[in-house]
N, C-alpha and C positions, 0 to 999 in steps of 0.2 A: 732770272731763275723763277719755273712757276711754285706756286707754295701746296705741299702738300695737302690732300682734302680728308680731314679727319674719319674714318671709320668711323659712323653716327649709328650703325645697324639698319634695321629696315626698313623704308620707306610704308606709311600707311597703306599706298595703293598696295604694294605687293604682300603688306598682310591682308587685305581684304581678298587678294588672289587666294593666299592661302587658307585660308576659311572657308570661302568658297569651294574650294577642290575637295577639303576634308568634310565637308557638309554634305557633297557630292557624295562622295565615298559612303557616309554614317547611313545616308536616306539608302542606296542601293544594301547595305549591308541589312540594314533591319529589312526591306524589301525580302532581300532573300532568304532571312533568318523565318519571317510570316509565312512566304510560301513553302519552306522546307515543314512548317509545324502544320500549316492546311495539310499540306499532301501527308503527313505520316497519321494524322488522324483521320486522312480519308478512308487512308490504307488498311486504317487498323478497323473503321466502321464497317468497310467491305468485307472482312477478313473476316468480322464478330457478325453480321448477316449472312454471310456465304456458309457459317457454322450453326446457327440459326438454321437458317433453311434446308441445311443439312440433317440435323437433328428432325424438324416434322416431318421432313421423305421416310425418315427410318420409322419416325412412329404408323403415318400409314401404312407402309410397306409391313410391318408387323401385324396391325390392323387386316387388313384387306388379304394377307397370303392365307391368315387359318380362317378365315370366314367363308360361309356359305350360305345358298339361297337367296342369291344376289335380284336385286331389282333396282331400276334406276332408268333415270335420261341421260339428258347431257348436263343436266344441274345439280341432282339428287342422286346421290346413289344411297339405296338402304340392304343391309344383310345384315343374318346373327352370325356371333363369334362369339370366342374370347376375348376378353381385354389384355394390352400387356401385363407382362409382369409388376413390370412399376408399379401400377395403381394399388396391385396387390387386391383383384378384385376377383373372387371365383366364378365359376358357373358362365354360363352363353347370357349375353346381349343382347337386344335388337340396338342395329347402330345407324348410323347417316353421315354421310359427310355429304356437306351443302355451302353456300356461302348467303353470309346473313351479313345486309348492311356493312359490304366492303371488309368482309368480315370471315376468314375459313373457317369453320367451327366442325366440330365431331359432339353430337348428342348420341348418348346410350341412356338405357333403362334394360333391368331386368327381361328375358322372354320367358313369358309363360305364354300355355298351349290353353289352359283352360279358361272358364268363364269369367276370372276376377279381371275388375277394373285394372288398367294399363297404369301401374303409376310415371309419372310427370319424369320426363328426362332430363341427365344431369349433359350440361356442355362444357364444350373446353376450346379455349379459343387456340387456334393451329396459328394464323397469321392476319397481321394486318394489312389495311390499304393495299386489299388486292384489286386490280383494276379487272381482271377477269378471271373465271374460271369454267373451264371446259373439261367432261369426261365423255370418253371412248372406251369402246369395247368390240374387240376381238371375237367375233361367237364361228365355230365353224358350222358350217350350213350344212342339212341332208343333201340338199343338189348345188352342184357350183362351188368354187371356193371360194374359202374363207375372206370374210373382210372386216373392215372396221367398221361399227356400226353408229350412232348419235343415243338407240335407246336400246333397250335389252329387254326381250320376251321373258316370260316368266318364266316357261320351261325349257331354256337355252342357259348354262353356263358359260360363263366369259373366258374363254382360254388366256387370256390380257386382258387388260385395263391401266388404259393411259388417263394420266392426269396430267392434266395443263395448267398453268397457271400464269397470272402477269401477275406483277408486285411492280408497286408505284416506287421502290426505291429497293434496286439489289437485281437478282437474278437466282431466275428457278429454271435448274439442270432439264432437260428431259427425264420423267417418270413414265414408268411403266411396269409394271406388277404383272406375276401370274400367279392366280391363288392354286393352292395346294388342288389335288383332283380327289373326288371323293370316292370311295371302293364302290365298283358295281355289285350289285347283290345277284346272287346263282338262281339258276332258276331251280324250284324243287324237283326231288326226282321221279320219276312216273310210276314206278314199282316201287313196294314196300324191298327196302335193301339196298337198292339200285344207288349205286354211288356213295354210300355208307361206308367209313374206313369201318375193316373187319366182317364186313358182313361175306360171306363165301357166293364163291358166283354162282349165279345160277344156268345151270345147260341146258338144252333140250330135253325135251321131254322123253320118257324110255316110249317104246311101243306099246300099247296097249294099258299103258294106264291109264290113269281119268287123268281127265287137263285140273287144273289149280282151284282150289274154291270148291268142286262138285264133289257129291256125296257119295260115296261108296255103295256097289252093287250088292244088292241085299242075296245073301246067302241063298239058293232054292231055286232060282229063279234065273231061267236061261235070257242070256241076253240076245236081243236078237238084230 
């Protein structure tokens, strides 16, 4: 008869199997625990810059539609306006948006017309670690149609104006703005009356009277 061989449990080797497999398991676990927490903070950094860069399109866009007497290249653009409401700041601005050391910025200062010194402009930084920034403009031409242009004539309003921009981390939508158009002014009218609300029209002249302005035929005196 052979003799039964006692149930002793588990041999070393095959706990060392088992450690090994559950070790296996632990490293791939945390593994995918790291990259599930990388990826939802990516998610959320692109989410919090994509609302970013959302928020400065609307501040120019604000900026740039009530502005006028626009002047600029492809780096500089400068016009007066208004500032937004936010600022809570009255009256017209002379403004700029440019890029300073990697840097979008908007400086304004007061506009005056008359002879007093310009005071010192206040800035406000739009974005950082921008890698470029490029402006376009829209002007339609007296001959030929309209194109985009690199700089903008002084007596040319911009019907558009595209902004470009690179950012070294995120993404900037396509911009493009068209400021508000300013009222043309009438031209005066050529007679006293002429295009006046209420003024009564005036017809032709009867026969034989005197034309407009001239002095009346002195009594006595035949005309001839």
């Amino acid at each position: 008869m052979t003799r039964a061989r006692p149930n002793s449990g588990f041999t070393i080797l095959e706990l060392l199997v088992v450690i090994a497999i559950f070790s296996l398991i632990a490293v791939m676990l945390a593994n995918g625990q790291r990259f599930a927490v990388r990826a939802w903070e990516t998610q959320e950094r692109q989410i919090q810059g994509q609302g970013d860069v959302g928020a400065i399109q609307n501040a120019i866009r604000q900026l740039l539609v009530s502005g006028r007497s626009f002047q600029g290249d492809d780096e500089v653009l400068h016009w007066t306006g208004p500032l937004p409401h936010a600022l809570n700041r009255a009256g017209l601005f002379d403004v700029d948006l440019k890029l300073d050391d990697k840097t979008l910025l908007v400086a304004w200062r007061p506009h005056f017309n008359g002879p007093m010194p310009k005071a010192d402009p206040e800035t406000t930084p739009l974005a950082k670690d921008v890698v470029s920034f490029k402006l376009a403009y829209f002007i339609r031409k007296d001959q030929g149609p309209a194109d985009w242009s690199d700089s903008l004539p002084k007596d040319k309003k911009p019907s558009l104006i595209r902004v470009t921009v690179r950012l070294a981390q995120g993404r900037w939508p396509p911009l493009v703005i068209a400021p508000m158009l300013e009222p043309e002014t009438t031209a005066a009218p050529a007679a006293a009356g002429a295009g006046v609300p209420g003024a009564p029209p005036q017809g032709p002249a009867a026969p034989g009277s005197a034309p407009a302005g001239s002095a009346p035929a002195q009594g006595g005196q035949d005309a001839n």
